[in-house]
C-alpha positions as CSV (number, residue, x, y, z in Angstrom):
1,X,0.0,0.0,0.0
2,X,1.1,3.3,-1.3
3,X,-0.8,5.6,0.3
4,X,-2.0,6.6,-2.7
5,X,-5.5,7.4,-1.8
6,X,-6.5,9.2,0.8
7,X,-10.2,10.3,2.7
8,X,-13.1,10.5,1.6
9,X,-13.3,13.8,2.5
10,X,-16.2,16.3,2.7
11,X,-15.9,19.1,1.3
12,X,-18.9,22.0,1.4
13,X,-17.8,22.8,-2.3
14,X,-17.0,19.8,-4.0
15,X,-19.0,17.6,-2.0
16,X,-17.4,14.1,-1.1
17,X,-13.9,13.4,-2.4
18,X,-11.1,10.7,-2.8
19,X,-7.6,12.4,-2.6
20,X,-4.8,10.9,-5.3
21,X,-1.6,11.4,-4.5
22,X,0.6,11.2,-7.4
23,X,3.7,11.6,-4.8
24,X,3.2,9.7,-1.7
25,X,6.8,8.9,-0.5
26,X,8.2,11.9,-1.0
27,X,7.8,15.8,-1.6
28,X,8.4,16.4,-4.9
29,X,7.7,20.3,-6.0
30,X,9.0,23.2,-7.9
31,X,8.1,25.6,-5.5
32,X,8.9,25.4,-1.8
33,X,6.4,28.2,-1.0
34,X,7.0,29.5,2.7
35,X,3.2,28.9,3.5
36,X,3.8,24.8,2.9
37,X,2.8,22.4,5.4
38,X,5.2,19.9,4.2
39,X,8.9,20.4,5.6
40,X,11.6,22.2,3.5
41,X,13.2,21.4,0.5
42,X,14.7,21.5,-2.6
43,X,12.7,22.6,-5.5
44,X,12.4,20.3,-8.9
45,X,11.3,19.9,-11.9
46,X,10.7,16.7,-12.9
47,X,9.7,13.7,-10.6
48,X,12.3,10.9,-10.0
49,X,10.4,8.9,-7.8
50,X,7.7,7.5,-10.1
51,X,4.6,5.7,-9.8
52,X,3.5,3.5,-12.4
53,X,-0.3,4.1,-14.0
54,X,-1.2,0.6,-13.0
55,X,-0.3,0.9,-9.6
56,X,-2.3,4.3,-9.0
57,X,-5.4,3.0,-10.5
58,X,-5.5,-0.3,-8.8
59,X,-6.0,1.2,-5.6
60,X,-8.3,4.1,-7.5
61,X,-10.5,1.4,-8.5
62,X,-10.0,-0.5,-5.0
63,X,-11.1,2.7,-3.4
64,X,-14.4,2.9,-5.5
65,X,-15.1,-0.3,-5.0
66,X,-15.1,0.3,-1.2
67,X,-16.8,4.1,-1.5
68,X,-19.4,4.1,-4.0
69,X,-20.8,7.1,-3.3
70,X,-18.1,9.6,-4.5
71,X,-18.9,13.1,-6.1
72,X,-15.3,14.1,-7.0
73,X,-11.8,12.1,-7.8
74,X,-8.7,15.1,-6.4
75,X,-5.7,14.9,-8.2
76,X,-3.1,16.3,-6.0
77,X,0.8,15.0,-4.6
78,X,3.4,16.0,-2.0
79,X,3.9,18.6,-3.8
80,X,3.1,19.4,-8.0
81,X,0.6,17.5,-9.3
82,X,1.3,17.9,-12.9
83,X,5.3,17.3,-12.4
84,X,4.2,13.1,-12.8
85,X,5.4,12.6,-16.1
86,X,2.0,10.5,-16.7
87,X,-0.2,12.4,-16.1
88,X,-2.1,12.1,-19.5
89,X,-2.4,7.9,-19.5
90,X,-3.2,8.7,-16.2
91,X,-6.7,10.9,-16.7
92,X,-7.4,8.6,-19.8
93,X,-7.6,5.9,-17.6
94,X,-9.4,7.9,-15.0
95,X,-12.3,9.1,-16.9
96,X,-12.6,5.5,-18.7
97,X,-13.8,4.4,-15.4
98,X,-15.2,7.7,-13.5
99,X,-18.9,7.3,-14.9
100,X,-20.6,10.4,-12.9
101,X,-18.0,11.3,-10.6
102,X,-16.3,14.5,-11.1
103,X,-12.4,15.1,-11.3
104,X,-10.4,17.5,-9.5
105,X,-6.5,18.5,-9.7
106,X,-5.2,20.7,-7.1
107,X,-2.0,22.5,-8.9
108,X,0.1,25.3,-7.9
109,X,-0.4,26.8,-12.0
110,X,3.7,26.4,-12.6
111,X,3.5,24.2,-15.5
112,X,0.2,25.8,-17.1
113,X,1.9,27.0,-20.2
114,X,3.5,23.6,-21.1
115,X,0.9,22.5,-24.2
116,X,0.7,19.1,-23.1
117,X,-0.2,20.0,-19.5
118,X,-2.4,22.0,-20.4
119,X,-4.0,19.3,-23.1
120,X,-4.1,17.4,-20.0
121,X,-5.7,19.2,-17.9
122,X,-8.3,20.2,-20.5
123,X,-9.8,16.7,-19.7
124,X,-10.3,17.2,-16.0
125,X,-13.7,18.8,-14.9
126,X,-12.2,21.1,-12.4
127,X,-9.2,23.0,-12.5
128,X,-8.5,24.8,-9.4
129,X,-4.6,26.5,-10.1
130,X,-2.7,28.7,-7.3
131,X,-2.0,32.5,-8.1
132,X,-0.5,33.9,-4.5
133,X,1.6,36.8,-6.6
134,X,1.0,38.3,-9.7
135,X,4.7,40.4,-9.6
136,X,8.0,38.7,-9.9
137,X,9.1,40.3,-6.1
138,X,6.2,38.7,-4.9
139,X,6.3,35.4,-6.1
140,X,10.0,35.0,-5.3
141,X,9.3,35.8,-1.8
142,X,6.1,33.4,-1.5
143,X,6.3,30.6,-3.7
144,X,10.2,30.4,-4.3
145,X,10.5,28.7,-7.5
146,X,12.4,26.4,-9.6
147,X,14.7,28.1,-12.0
148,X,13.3,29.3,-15.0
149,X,9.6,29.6,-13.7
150,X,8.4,33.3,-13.9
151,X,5.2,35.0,-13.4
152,X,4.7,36.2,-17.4
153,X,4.8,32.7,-18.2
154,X,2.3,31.2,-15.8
155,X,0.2,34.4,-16.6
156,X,0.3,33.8,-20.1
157,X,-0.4,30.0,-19.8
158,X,-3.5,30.9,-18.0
159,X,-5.1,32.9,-20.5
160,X,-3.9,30.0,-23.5
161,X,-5.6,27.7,-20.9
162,X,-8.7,29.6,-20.2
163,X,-9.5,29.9,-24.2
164,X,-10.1,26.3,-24.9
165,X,-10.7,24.9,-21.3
166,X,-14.8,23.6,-21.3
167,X,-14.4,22.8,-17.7
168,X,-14.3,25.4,-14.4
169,X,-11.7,27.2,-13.7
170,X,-10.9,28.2,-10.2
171,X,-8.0,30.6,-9.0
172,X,-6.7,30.2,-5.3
173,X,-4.8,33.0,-3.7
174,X,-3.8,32.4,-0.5
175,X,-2.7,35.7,1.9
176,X,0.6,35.7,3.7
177,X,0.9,38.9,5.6
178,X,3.2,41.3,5.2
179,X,3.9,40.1,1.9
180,X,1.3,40.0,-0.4
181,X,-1.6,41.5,1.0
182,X,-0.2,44.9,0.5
183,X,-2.7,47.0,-2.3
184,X,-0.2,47.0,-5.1
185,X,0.1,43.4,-5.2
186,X,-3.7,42.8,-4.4
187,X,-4.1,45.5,-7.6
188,X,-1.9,43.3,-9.7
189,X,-3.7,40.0,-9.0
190,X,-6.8,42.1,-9.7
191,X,-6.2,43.3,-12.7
192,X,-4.9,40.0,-14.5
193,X,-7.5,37.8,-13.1
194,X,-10.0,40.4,-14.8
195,X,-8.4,39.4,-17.8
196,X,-9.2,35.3,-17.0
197,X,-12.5,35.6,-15.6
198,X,-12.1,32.0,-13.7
199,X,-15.1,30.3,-12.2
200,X,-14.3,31.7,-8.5
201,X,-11.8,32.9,-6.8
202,X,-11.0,31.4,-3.3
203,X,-9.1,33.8,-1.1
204,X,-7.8,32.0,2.5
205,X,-4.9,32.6,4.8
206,X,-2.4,30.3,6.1
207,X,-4.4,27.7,7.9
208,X,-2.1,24.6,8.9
209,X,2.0,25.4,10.6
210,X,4.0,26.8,7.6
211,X,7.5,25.5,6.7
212,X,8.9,28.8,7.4
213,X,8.2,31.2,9.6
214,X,5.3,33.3,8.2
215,X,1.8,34.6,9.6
216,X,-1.7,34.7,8.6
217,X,-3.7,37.5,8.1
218,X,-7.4,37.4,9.8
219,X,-10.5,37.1,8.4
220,X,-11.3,41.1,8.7
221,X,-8.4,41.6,6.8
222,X,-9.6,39.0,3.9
223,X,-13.0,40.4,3.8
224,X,-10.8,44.3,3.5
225,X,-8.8,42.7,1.1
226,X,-12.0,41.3,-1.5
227,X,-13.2,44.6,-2.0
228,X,-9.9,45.6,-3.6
229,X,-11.0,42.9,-6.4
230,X,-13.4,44.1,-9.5
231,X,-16.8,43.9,-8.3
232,X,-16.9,41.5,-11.4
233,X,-15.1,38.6,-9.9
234,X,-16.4,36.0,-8.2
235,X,-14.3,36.0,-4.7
236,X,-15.1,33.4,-1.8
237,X,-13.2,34.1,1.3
238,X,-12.4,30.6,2.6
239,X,-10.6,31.1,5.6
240,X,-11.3,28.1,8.5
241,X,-11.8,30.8,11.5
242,X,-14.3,33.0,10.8
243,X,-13.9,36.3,12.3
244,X,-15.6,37.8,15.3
245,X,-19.0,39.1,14.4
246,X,-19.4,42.8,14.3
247,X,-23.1,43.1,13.3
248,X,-23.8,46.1,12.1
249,X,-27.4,48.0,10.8
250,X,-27.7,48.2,6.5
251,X,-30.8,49.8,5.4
252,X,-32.1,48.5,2.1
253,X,-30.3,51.1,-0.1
254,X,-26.8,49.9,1.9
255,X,-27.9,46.5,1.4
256,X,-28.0,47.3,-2.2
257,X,-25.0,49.4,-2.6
258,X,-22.7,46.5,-0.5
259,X,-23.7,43.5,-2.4
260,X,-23.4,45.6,-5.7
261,X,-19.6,46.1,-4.7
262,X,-19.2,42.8,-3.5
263,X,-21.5,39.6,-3.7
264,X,-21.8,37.9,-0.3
265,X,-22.2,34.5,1.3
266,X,-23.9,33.5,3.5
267,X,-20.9,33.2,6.6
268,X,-20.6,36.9,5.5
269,X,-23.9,38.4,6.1
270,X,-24.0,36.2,9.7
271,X,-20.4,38.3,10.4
272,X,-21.6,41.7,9.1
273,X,-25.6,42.3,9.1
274,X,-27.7,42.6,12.5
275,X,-30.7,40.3,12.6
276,X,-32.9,43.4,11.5
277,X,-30.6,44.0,8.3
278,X,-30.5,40.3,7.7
279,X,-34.2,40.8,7.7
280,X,-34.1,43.4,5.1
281,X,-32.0,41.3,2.9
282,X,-34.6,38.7,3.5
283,X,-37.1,41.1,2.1
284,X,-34.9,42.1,-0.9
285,X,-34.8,38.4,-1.6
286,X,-38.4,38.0,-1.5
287,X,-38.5,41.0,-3.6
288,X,-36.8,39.8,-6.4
289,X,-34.1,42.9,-6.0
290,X,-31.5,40.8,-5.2
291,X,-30.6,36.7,-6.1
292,X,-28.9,34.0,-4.4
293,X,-25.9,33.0,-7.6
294,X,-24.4,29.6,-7.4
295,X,-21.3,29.9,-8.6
296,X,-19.6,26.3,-8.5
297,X,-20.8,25.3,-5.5
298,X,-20.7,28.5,-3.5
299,X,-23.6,30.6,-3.1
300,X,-23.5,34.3,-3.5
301,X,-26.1,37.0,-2.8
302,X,-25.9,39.5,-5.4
303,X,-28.4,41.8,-6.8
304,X,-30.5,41.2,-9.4
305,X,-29.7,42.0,-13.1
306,X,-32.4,44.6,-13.6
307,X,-31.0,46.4,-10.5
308,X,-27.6,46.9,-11.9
């Protein structure tokens, strides 16, 4: 046993999934991002300890056998994903045998512009690629890279990714403070994502003990740091500890005016609104003035189109 699959897990957006780790024995990554919560190391760029196809989806099917009741297959490793020189045969033989079940690769984005990950990838239902920096400062400092990996690249990847990609496409930016959540990097994220228009956007903090020593920004500070996005973008604040809630009173017309800015969720109107404004946004629901949007699995209150 290989301890190639791992959970199920539940997940609130992708419902019940079975981890596939294409790197069990060993971290093996071209990025050794401070953030990590696997220990130190040196970066790579290619794997060199290999599992075979066979071997991975005997104990996928194993693993199927004994949890029928799947949503979603998680591609993800000890470090990069789509380093596993396989990966291709790999999804082939995956989706032979998926039927319903969705597929999912977790991937740090490094190797998007690389035509044949990306003709990989194209096969997977969900993509859901990192995007911590979008300056070459920044992403030295958080993610530090392999040689030869720079943020133009990935950048430009994405965008020959998003034009021919049929599945959804999810961007994950995670916060490390004092280092990217000043405004000038949070403007540069901004202003390329624009450009990509992914699914969603999941902004979180560090969560689990870093590699290095680095600190997490608080929920508050998330929440300050969406509103610096385009209005147009589809950002989930996914950090594990909610804030403190600091109710406060929204008339109708601030109701409006908020979720015009910024869509919310539902964790965010039990931080922000009173009970009597969460009873005006009840009201505005009923009204038809604003909708509840779905967007992959987390729903957004937004106002309504007319109201725009």
């Amino acid at each position: 046993m290989n301890n190639i699959i791992f959970g199920p897990i539940r997940s609130r957006r992708f419902g019940t999934s079975l981890g596939i780790d294409l790197s069990p024995s060993t971290k093996q990554c071209n990025y050794d991002c401070v953030y990590c919560e696997l220990a130190p190391t040196d970066t790579v760029d290619h794997q060199s300890s290999i599992l075979p196809v066979e071997t991975i989806m005997a104990e996928v099917r194993q693993a199927l056998a004994t949890h029928p009741n799947i949503d979603v297959l998680t591609l993800t490793a000890n470090g990069e994903p789509t380093l596993y020189p396989h990966l291709n045969e790999l999804i082939d033989a995956i989706n032979a045998i998926k039927g319903d079940i969705q597929t999912l690769i977790l991937s740090n984005g490094s190797t998007i512009a690389d035509p044949t990950i990306q003709q990989a990838l194209a096969r997977i239902d969900t993509v859901k690629l990192s995007l911590d920096c979008a300056t070459p400062r920044c992403l030295k400092r958080i993610d530090r890279m392999h040689e030869g990996i720079d943020i133009d690249t990935i950048q430009s990847g994405m965008l020959a990714f998003k034009e021919h990609y049929r599945g959804t496409l999810i961007i994950e930016v995670l916060i490390v403070k004092g280092i990217n959540d000043r405004p000038q990097e949070i403007e540069a994220i901004s202003t390329f994502l624009e450009r990509l228009r992914p699914a969603r956007i999941d902004l979180g903090t560090i969560d689990r003990p870093p590699a290095y020593r680095v600190d997490p920004v608080s929920y508050e500070t998330l929440y300050a740091l969406a509103q610096r996005f385009s209005p147009d973008l589809p950002v989930h604040i996914t950090h594990r500890k909610h804030g403190t809630p600091t109710p406060a009173s929204y008339n109708e017309e601030a109701i409006l005016s908020t979720l015009a800015k910024r869509p919310l969720t539902q964790e965010d109107i039990d931080l922000l609104f009173d009970v009597p404004s969460q009873k005006r946004l009840k009201k505005l629901l009923d009204d038809h003035h604003i909708i509840i949007r779905d967007t992959h699995g987390v729903e957004f209150f937004t106002i309504s189109p007319e109201n725009h």
